[in-house]
C-alpha positions in Angstrom: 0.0 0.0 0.0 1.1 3.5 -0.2 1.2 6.0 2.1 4.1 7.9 4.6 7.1 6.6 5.5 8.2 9.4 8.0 7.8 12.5 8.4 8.9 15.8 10.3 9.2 19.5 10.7 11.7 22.3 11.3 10.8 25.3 13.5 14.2 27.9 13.9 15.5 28.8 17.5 13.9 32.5 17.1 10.6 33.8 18.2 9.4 37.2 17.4 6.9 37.9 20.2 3.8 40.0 18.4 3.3 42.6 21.3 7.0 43.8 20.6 5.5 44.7 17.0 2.7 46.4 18.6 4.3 48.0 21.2 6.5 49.3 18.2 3.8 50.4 15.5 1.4 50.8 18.2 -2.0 48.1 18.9 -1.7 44.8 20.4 -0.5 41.5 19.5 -0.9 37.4 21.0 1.3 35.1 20.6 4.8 34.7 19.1 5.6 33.8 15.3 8.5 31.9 14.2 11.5 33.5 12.7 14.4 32.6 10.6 17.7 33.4 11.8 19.7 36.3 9.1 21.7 32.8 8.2 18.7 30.9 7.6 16.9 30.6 4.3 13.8 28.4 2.9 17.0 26.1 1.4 18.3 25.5 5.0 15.1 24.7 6.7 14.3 22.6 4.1 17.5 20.7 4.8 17.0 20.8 8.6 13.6 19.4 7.9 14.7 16.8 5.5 17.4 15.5 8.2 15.1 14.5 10.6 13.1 12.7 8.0 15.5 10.7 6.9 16.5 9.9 10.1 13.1 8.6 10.8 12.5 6.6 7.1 14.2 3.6 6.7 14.4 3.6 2.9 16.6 6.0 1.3 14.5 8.3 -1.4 14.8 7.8 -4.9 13.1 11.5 -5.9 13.6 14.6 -4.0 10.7 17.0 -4.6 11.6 20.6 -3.0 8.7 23.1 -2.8 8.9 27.0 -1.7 7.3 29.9 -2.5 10.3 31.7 -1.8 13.4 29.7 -3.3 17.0 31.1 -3.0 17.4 31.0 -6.9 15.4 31.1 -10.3 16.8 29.2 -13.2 19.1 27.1 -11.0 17.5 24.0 -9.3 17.6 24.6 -5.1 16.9 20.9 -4.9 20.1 20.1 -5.8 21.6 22.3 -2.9 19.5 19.7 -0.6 20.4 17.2 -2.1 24.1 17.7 -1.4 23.5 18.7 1.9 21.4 15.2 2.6 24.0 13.5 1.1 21.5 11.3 -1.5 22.8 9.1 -4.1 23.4 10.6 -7.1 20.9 9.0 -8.9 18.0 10.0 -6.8 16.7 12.7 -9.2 16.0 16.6 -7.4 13.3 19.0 -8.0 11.6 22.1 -7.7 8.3 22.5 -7.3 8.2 26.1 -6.2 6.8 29.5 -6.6 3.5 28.6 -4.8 1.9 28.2 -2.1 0.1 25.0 -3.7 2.8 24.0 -4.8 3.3 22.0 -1.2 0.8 20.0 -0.9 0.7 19.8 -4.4 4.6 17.8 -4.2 3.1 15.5 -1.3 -0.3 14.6 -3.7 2.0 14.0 -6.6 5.0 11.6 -4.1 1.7 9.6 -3.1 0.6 9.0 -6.6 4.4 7.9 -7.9 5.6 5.0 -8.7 8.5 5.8 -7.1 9.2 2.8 -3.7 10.1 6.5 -1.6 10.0 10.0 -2.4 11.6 12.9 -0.5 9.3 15.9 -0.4 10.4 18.8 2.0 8.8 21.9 1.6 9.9 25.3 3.3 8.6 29.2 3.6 9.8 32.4 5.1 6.7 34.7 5.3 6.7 38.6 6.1 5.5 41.7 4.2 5.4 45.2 5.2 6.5 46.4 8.4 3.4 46.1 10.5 1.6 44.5 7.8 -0.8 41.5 9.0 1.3 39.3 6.9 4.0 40.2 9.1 2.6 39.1 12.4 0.8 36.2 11.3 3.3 34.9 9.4 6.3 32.4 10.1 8.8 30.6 9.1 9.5 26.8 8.8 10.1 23.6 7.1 8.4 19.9 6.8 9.5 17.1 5.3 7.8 13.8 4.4 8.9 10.7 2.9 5.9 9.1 0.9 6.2 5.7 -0.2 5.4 1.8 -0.6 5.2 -0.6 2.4 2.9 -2.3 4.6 1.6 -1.3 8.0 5.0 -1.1 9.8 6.8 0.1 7.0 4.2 3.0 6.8 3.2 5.6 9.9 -0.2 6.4 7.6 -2.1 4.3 4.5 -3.0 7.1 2.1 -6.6 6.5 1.4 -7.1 8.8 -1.6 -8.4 12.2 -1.8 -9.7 15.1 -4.4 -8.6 18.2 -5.7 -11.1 21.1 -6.9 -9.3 23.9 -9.3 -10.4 27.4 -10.5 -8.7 30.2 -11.8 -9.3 33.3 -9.4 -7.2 36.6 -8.3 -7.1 36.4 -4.7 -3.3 36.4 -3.2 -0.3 37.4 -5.6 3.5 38.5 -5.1 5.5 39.4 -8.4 9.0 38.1 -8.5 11.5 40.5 -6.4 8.4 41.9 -4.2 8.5 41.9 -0.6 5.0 42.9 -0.2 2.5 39.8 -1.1 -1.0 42.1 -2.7 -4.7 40.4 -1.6 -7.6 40.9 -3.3 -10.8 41.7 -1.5 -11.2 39.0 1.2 -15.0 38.4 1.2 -14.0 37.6 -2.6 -11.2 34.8 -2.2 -13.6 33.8 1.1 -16.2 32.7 -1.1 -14.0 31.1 -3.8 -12.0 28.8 -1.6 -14.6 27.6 0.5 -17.1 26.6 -2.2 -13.9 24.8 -3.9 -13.3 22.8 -0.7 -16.6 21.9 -0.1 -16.3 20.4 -3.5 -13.1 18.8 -2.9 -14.3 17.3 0.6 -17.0 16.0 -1.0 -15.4 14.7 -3.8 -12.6 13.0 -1.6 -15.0 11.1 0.9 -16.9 9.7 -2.0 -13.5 8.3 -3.6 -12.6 7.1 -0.5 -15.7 5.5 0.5 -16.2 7.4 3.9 -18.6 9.4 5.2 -17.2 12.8 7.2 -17.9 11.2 10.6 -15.5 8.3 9.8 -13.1 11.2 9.9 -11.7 11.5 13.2 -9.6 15.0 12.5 -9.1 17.4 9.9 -6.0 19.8 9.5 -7.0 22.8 6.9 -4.1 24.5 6.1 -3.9 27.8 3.9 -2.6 31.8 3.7 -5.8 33.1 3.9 -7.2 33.5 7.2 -11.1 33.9 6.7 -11.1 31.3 4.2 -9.9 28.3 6.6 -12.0 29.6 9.5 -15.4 29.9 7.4 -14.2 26.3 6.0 -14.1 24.8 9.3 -17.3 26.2 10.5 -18.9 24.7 7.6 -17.1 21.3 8.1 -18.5 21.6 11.8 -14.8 21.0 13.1 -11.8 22.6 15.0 -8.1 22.2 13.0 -7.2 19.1 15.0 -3.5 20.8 14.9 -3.1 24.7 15.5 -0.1 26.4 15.4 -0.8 30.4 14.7 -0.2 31.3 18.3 3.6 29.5 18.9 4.3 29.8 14.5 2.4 31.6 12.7 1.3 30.7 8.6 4.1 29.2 7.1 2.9 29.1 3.6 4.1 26.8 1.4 4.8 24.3 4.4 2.1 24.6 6.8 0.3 21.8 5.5 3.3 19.0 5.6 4.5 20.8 9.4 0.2 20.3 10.7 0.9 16.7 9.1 3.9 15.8 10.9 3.0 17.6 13.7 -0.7 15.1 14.1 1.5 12.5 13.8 3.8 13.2 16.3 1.0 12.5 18.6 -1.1 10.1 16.8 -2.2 6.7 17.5 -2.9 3.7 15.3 -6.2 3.3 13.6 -6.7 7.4 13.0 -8.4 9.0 9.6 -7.0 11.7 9.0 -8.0 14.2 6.7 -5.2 17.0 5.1 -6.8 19.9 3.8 -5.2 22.5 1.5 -7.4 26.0 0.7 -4.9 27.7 -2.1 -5.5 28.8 -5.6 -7.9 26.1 -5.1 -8.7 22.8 -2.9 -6.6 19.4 -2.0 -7.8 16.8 0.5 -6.0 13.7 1.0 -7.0 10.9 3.6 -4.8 8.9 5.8 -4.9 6.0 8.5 -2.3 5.6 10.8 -0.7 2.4 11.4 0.8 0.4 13.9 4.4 2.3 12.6 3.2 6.1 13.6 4.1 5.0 17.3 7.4 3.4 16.6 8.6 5.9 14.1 8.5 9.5 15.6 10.6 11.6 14.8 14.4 12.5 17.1 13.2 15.8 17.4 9.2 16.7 17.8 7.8 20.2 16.6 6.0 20.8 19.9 9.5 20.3 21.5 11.0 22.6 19.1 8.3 25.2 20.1 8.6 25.1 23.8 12.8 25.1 23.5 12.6 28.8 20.8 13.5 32.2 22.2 10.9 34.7 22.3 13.3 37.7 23.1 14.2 38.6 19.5 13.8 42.4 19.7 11.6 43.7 16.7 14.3 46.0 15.2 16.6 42.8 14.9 14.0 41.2 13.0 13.3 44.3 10.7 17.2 44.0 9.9 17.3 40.8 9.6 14.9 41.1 7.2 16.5 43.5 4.9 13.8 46.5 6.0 15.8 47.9 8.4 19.6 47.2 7.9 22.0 48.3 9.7 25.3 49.7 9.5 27.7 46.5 9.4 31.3 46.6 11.1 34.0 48.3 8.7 35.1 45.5 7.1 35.1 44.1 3.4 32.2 42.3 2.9 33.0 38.7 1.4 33.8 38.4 -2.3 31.5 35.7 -4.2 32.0 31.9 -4.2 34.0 29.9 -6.2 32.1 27.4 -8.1 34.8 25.3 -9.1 36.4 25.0 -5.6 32.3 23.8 -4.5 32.6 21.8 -7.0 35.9 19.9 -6.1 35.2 19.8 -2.0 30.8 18.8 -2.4 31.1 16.6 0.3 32.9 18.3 3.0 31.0 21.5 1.9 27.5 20.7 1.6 27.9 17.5 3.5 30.5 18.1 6.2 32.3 14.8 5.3 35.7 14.4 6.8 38.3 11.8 6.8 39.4 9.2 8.9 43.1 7.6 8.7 42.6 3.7 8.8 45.1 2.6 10.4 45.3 5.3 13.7 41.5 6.4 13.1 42.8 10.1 13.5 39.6 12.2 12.2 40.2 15.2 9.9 38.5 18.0 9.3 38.3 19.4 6.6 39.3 15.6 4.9 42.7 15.0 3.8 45.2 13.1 1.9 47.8 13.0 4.4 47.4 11.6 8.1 48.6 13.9 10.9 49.2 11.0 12.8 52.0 8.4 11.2 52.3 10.7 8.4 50.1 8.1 6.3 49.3 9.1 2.6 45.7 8.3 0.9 44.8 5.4 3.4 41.4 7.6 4.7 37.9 6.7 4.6 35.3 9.2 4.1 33.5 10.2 7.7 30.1 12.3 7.7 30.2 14.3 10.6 27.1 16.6 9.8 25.0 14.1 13.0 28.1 14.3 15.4 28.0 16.1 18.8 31.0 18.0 20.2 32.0 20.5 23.2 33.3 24.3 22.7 36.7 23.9 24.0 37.3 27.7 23.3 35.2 30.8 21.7 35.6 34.1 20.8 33.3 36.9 19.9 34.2 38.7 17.2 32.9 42.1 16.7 35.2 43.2 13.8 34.2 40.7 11.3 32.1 41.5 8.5 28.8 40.3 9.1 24.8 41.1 8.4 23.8 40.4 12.3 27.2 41.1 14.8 29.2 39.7 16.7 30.5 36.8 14.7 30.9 34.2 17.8 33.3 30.9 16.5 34.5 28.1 18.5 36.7 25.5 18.6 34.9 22.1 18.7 36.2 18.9 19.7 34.0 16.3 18.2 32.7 12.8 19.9 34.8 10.3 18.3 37.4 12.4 17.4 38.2 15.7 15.1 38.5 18.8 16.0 37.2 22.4 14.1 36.8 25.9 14.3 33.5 26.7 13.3 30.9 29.5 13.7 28.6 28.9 16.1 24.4 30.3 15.3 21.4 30.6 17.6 23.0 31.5 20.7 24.1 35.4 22.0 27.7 36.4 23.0 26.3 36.2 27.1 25.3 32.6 26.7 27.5 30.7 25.5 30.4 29.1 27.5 33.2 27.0 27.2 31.6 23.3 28.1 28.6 23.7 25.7 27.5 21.3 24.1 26.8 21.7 20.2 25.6 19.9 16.8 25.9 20.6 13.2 23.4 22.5 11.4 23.3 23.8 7.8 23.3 27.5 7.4 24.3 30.2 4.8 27.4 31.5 5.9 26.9 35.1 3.0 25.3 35.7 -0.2 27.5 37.4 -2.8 26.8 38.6 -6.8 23.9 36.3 -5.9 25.2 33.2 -5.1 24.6 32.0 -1.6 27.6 30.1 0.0 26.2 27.6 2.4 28.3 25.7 5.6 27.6 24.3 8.6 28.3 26.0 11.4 27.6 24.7 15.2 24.6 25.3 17.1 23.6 24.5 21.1 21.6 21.3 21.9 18.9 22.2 23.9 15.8 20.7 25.3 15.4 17.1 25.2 18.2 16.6 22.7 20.6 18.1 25.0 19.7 15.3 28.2 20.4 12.7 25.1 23.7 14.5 23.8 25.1 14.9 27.2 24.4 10.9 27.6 26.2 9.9 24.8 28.7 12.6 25.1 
């Protein structure tokens, strides 16, 4: 049968806390929406998001399906950038399937109707607008990932029943390429559209699947437009069995895979589930858990991700963050553009964080090499990834000279579990908190974007929460 194989979100460390927007513009505000670091784009948390997928699945994916509606680059593939970064056979074919909203669910409907034994579709967004703009507020910023697939009820954490999809052309939310700013029509208008065009799709969907809607036991209705999903849901005569607009805000393009995997986190065998995607028009599709959705969660949930974010972002950080604000960067020259070919020759180390181990001593270099620095050894390594190791800042050093978007640069050397040792920058963490002793993981960031071209690292970030008690066990 086919159906999910795993599945699993990405929610950054950052929380902008909507009465600091109020209390800056004036009004009130509830609640905190989720915010990607100045490092962070919709590339990066869709790689965070795909790590903890594939960490769940135990098939590697022969498709990758990427969908934004905010990609790092036109004309080039982004996928492929995942790809690298998820270290996938190069035979698993990468796409994009961005530039909507839709266009996320859409990737998930298409994976469960391939041929394909697993597909890898992550989906990411990083929503804002106009300073003080509702968009703004309600926004946030995130990534899912699911792999969809072929197996049987242990292989799978949800059958996919079937489901229906209602399409019709309509103005109602539109960005052009470049813009900041995302333009809505009249709301009453797009209200109207999308609800009759989910009513048809629900509809449609139950018949296909031979259920009636009290055989469904919760619905998650995911879309940008406000009004729409609330006057859907009063129609359907339920609450969104997963809600996330107070801790998370809309996240676009991935809010229906991150309601998904968040239900799922929590669910128990024998659940119908119902996804639900108002956008340009209306997708359902139906699942049943299985036995495998309480084996199978995921090393990191999003509810643990929510309670372990920091609220205290101050608002004119975000604005510069952002680009609407920036702010006077230290006096130094700001980085020159990537090399391509030099990418090109070091992928795995790059986009991978693959060292080298010497196998005779098992000495662990980083970045790899040819040469052992113990015995003095030449071309006797084996490739290590390193990208899921822990390690402990030994030393740090805040640097407020070096060029950078969001000041101080903090970087620290880390000696590894298992060996190796680097100096790397570490993310998510102010110059007052962190200390020699932490403990840290690997995350893939953008380390600057020049001519461009975004060059993307990893740099080091604290464990925190429940991953830390784990870390500091194996550590």
């Amino acid at each position: 049968m086919r159906g999910i194989i795993s599945a699993a979100g990405y929610v950054p460390y950052w929380r902008l806390d909507r009465a600091a927007i109020a209390a800056f513009h004036g009004g009130r505000g509830r609640g905190s929406r989720s915010v990607a670091s100045f490092d962070e784009d919709t590339t990066t948390l869709a790689v965070e998001a795909g790590r903890l997928a594939l960490a769940a699945s135990p098939h590697p994916p022969s498709t990758l399906w990427f969908a934004t509606a905010a990609p790092t680059y036109l004309e080039k593939t982004n996928a492929t950038v995942v790809h690298a970064a998820l270290r996938l056979d190069p035979s698993t074919l990468a796409v994009d399937a961005g530039g909507a909203v839709r266009s996320g669910i859409a990737a998930l409907r298409n994976a469960l109707h391939s041929a394909d034994p697993a597909t890898l579709v992550v989906t990411s967004d990083i929503r804002g607008g106009l300073a003080n703009s509702p968009d703004e507020s309600a926004g946030g910023d995130a990534g899912a990932a699911i792999v969809a697939g072929s197996g049987d009820a242990e292989t799978l954490v949800a059958e996919y029943l079937g489901g229906a999809s209602a399409t019709r052309e309509f103005l109602d939310r539109w960005r052009a390429p470049g813009d900041v700013r995302t333009k809505q029509w009249e709301e009453r208008f797009g209200e109207t559209q999308l609800v009759a065009l989910g009513q048809k799709a629900w509809a449609a969907a139950l018949a296909n699947v031979g259920l009636d809607a009290a055989s469904v036991d919760a619905v998650l209705v995911a879309g940008p437009h406000g009004r729409a999903v609330n006057s859907f849901l009063k129609k359907l005569g339920r609450p969104n069995a997963v809600t996330l607009g107070d801790t998370v805000g809309n996240t676009g393009t991935a809010e229906a895979a991150l309601l998904l995997a968040a239900y799922l986190e929590t669910a128990a065998p024998g659940q119908t589930v119902a996804l639900i995607g108002l956008c340009d028009g209306a997708d359902v599709l139906v699942f049943r858990t299985t036995e495998g959705v309480e084996a199978r969660r995921p090393q990191r949930r999003i509810v643990d991700q929510i309670e372990a974010g920091n609220a205290s972002l101050p608002y004119a950080k975000f604005l510069s963050w952002r680009g609407v604000m920036p702010i006077n960067p230290p006096n130094r020259p700001e980085p020159a553009r990537s090399s391509a070919s030099a990418a090109g020759r070091s992928i795995d180390w790059k986009f991978g964080f693959v060292g080298s181990v010497d196998r005779s001593t098992g000495a662990v270099h980083m970045p790899p090499a040819r040469v052992s620095f113990v015995g003095g050894a030449v071309d006797e390594m084996d490739p290590l990834p390193m990208a899921e190791a822990t390690g402990t800042i030994v030393t740090f050093t805040v640097d407020r000279l070096a060029y950078s978007p969001s000041p101080p640069v903090i970087f620290a050397v880390v000696d590894f579990d298992g060996g190796g040792r680097l100096p790397v920058e570490v993310c998510d963490v102010t110059a007052e908190d962190i200390t020699v002793g932490g403990r840290v993981e690997m995350t893939f960031r953008r380390l600057n974007t020049a001519d461009g071209i975004a060059n993307y690292f990893w740099k080091a970030r604290p464990i925190r929460g429940a991953a830390s008690s784990a870390a500091n066990e194996e550590g």
